[in-house]
C-alpha positions as CSV (number, residue, x, y, z in Angstrom):
1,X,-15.3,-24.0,20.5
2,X,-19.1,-23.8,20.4
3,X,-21.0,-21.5,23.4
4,X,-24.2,-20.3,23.9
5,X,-25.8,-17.9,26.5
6,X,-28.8,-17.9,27.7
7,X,-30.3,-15.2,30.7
8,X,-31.5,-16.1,33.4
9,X,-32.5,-13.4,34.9
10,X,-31.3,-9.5,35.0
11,X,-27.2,-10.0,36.1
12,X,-27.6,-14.3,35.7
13,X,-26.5,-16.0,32.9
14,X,-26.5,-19.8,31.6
15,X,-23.4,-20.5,29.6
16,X,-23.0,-24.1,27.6
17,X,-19.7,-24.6,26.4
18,X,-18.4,-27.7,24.2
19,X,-14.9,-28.0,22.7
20,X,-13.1,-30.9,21.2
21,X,-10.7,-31.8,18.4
22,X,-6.7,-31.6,19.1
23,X,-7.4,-28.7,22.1
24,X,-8.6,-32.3,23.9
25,X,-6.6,-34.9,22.3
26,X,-3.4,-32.9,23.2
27,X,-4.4,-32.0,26.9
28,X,-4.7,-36.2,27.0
29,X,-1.7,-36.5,25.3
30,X,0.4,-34.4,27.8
31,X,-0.8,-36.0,30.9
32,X,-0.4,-39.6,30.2
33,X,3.2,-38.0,29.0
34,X,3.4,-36.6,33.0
35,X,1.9,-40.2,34.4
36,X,4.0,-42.3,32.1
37,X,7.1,-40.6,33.4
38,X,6.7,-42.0,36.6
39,X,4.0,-45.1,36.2
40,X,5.3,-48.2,37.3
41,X,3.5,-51.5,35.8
42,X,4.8,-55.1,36.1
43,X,6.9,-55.5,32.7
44,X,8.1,-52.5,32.2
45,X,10.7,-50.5,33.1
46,X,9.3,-46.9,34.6
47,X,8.8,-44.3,32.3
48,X,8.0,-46.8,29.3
49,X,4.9,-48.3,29.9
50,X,2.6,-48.3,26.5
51,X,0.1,-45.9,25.9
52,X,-2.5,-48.5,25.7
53,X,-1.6,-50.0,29.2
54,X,-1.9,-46.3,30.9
55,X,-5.0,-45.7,29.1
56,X,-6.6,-48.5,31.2
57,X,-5.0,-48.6,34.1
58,X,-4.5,-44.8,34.6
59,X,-7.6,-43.1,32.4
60,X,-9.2,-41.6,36.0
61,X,-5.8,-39.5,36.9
62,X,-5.7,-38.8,33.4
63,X,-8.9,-37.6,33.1
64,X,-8.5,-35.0,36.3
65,X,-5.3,-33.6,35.3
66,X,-7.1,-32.7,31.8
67,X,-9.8,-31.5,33.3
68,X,-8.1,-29.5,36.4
69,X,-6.2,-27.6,33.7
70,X,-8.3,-27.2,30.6
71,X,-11.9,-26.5,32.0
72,X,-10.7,-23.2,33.9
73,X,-8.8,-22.4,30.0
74,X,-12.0,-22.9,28.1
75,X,-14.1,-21.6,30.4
76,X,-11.9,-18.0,30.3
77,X,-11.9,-18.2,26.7
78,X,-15.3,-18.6,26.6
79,X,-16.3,-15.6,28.8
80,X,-14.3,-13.5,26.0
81,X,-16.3,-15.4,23.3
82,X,-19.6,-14.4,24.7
83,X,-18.2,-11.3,26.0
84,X,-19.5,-11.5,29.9
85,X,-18.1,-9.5,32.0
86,X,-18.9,-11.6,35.7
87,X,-18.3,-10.9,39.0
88,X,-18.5,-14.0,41.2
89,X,-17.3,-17.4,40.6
90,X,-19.4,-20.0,38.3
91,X,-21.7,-22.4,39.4
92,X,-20.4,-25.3,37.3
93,X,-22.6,-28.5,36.0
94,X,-22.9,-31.1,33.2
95,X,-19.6,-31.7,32.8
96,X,-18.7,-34.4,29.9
97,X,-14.7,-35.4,29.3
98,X,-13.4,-37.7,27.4
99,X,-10.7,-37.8,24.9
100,X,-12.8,-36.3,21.9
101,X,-14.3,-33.5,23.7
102,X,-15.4,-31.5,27.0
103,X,-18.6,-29.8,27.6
104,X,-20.3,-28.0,30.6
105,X,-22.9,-25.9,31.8
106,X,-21.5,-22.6,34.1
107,X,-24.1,-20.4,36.2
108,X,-22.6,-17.0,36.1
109,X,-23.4,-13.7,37.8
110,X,-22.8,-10.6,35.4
111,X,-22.3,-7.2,35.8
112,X,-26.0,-5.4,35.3
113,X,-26.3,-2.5,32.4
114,X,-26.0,0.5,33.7
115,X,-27.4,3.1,32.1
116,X,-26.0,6.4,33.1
117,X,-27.7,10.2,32.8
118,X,-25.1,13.2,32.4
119,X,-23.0,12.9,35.2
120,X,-20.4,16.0,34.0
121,X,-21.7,19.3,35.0
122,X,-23.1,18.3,38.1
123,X,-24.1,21.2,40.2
124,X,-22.4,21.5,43.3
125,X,-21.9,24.2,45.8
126,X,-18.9,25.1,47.8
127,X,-18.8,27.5,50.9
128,X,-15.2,29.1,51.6
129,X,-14.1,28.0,55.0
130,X,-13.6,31.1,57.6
131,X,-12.8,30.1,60.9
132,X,-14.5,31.9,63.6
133,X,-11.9,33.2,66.4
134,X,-14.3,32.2,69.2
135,X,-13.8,28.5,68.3
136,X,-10.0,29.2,68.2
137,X,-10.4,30.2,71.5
138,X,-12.7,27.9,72.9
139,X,-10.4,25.0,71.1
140,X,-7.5,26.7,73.4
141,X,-9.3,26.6,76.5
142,X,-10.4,23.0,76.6
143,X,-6.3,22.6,75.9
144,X,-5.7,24.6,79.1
145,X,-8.1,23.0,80.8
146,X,-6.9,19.3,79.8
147,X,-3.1,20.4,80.5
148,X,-4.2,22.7,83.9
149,X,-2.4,25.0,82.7
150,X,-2.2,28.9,83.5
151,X,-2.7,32.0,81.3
152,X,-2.9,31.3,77.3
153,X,0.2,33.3,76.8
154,X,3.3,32.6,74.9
155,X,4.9,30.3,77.7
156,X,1.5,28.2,77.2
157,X,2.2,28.3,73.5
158,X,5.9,26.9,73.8
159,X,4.8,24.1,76.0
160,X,3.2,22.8,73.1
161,X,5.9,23.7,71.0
162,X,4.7,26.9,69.6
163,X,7.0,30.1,69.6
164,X,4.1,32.2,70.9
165,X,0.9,32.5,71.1
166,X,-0.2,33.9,68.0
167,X,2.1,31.1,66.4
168,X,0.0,28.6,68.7
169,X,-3.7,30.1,67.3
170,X,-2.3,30.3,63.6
171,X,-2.0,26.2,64.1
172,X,-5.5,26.0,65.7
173,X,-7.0,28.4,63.2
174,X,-5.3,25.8,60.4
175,X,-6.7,22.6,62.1
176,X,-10.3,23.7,62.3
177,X,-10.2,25.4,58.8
178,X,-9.1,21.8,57.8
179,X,-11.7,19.8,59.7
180,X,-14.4,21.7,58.3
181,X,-13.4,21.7,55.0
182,X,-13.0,17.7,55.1
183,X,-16.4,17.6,56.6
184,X,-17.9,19.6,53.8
185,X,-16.4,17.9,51.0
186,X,-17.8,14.6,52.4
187,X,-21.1,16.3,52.2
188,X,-20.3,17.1,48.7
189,X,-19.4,13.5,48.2
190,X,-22.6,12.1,49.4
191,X,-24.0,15.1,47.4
192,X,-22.2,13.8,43.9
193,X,-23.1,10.1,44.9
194,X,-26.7,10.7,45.6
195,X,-27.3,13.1,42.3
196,X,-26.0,9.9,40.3
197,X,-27.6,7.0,41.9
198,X,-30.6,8.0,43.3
199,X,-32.7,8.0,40.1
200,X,-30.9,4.8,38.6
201,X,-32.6,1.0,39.1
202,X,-31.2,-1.8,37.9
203,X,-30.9,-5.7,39.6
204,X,-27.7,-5.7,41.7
205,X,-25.5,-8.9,42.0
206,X,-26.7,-11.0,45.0
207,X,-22.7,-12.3,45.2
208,X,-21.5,-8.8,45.4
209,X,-24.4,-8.0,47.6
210,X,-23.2,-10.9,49.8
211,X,-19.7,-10.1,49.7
212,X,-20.1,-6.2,50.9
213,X,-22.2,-7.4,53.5
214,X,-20.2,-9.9,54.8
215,X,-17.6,-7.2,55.6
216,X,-19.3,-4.8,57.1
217,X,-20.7,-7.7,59.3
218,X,-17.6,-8.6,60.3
219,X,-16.4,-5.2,60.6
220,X,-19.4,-4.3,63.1
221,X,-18.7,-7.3,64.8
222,X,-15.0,-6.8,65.3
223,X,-16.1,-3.1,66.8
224,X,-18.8,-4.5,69.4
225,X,-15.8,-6.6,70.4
226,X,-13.8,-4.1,71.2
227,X,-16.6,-2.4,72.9
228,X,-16.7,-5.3,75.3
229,X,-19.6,-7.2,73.7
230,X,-19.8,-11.1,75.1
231,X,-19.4,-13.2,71.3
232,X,-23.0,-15.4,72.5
233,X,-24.3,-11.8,72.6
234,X,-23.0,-11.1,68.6
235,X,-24.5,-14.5,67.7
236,X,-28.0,-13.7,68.9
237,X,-27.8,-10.5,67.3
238,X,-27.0,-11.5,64.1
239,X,-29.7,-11.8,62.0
240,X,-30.9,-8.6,63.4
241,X,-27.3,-6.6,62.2
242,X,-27.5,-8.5,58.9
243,X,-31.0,-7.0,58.1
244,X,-30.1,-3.3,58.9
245,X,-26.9,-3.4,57.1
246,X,-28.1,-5.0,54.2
247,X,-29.6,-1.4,52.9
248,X,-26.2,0.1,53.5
249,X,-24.4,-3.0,51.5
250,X,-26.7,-2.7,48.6
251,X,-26.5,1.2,48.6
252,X,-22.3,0.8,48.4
253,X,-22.4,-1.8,45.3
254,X,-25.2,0.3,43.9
255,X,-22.5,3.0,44.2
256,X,-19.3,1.1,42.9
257,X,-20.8,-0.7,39.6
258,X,-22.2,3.7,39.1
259,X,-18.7,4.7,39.2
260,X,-17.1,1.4,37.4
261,X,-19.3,2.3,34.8
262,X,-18.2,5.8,34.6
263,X,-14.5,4.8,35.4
264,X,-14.9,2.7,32.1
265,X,-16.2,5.1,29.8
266,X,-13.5,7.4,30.9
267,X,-10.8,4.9,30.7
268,X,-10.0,5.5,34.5
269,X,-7.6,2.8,35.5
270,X,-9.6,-0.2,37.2
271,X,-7.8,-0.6,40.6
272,X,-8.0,-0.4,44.5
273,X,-8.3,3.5,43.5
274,X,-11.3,3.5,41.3
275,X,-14.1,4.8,43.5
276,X,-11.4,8.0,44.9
277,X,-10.2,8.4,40.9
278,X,-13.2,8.6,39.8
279,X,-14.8,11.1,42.2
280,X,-12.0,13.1,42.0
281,X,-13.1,13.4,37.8
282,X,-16.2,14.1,39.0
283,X,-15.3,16.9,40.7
284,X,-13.4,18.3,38.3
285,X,-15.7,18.0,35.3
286,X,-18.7,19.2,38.2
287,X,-20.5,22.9,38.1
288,X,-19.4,25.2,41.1
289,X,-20.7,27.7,42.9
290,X,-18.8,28.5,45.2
291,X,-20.5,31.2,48.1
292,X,-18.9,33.4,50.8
């Protein structure tokens, strides 16, 4: 198999491919097997017409089935070849089969170089999480209120299934130590994120641009319905929504190739949990301070 590679541009590549010999003489050979099995021809019983005969008369259903199964093969073979790691589906072209040989042209989208700094010993800063009892007791109040309920007194605390009262502001004191700590660490996240890929610029993927924005279209679309949102109203608008969640889209793939990079120089597993895996690393390899 012969390939070359040409670049296009920063994350576009040209591929030519060309293979031939038995890899194409036996693809041919194996589905004028499948149509002679069932080809009918005045003559002959079905399932033994000659070679010859389905050569002429059945070369075009021939020719897809080859080219339906081996095209896709070469093409993956050739991505290992030239060693290109791409992230969208090919644009094919040029495509030549007969029985000697295939050749094409493919149009693929790559994944950019990115070239990291020291992203271990990132400096981060963690304040302990002390929960004021005035906002335990302003939480309880607006409870009270909601419920019109009486005194905040044990009876109050068993009607939400409490024992007592101090049982009942242990829980409260527990649920706002947790919402502030979840708060915080996605400060700390954005934090991490921003420390790595704000100083990094390299060409982004238009398909995976696309592709992120897309979803989030769809996703904001899907919310101003529920919100009540007439659809002629969603398809004036956008154009509009497009253009000031585009920033946002490109910011998240910026993000994701950052820590697919890092995820493979760490030999993180490359799943649905990447971007959480490796975050979590990143937190543990990170330099804390952590303040009163």
């Amino acid at each position: 198999m012969k390939t070359e590679t040409k670049k296009v541009d920063g994350t576009i590549r040209e591929l030519r491919v060309e293979v031939s010999g038995d890899v194409v003489k036996n693809k041919f050979d194996g589905a004028f097997k499948q149509i002679g099995a069932q080809a009918k021809y005045p003559g002959f019983r079905t399932g033994h017409v000659p070679r010859e005969i389905l050569e002429k008369k059945f070369y075009e259903a021939a020719h897809d089935l080859v080219l339906k199964e081996l095209l896709p093969e070469i093409y993956n073979k050739a991505l290992e070849q030239e060693k290109l790691d791409v992230v969208a589906l090919p644009e094919i072209s040029e495509v030549k089969l007969d029985q000697a040989a295939l050749s094409f042209k493919a149009k693929v989208h790559v994944s950019p170089e990115v070239k990291l700094g020291e992203y271990k010993g990132i400096k981060l800063s963690y304040r302990r999480i002390k929960v004021d009892p005035a906002e335990i007791d302003r939480n309880l109040e607006a409870v009270k209120e909601t419920r019109k309920a009486g005194d905040l007194d044990d009876s109050f605390a068993r009607g939400l299934g409490y024992p007592d009262l101090v049982e009942l502001k242990n829980a409260f004191e527990r649920q706002i130590a947790l919402r502030s700590d979840n708060i915080q660490r996605q400060a700390l996240e954005d934090t991490l994120i921003e420390t790595l890929c704000g100083k990094l610029d390299f060409k982004l993927p238009q398909p995976l641009v696309d592709r992120q924005l897309n979803d989030m279209l769809r996703q904001t679309k899907m919310d101003m319905v529920m919100k009540g949102v007439p659809a002629e109203k969603l398809e004036e608008q956008e154009t509009e929504l497009k253009k000031k969640l585009e920033p946002r889209a490109r910011a998240q793939v910026k993000t994701y190739l950052v820590l697919s990079e890092i995820a493979r120089r760490e030999k993180i597993a490359d799943d649905e949990h990447l971007p959480r895996n490796v975050i979590e690393f990143l937190f543990r390899n990170a330099a804390w301070e952590i303040k009163d």
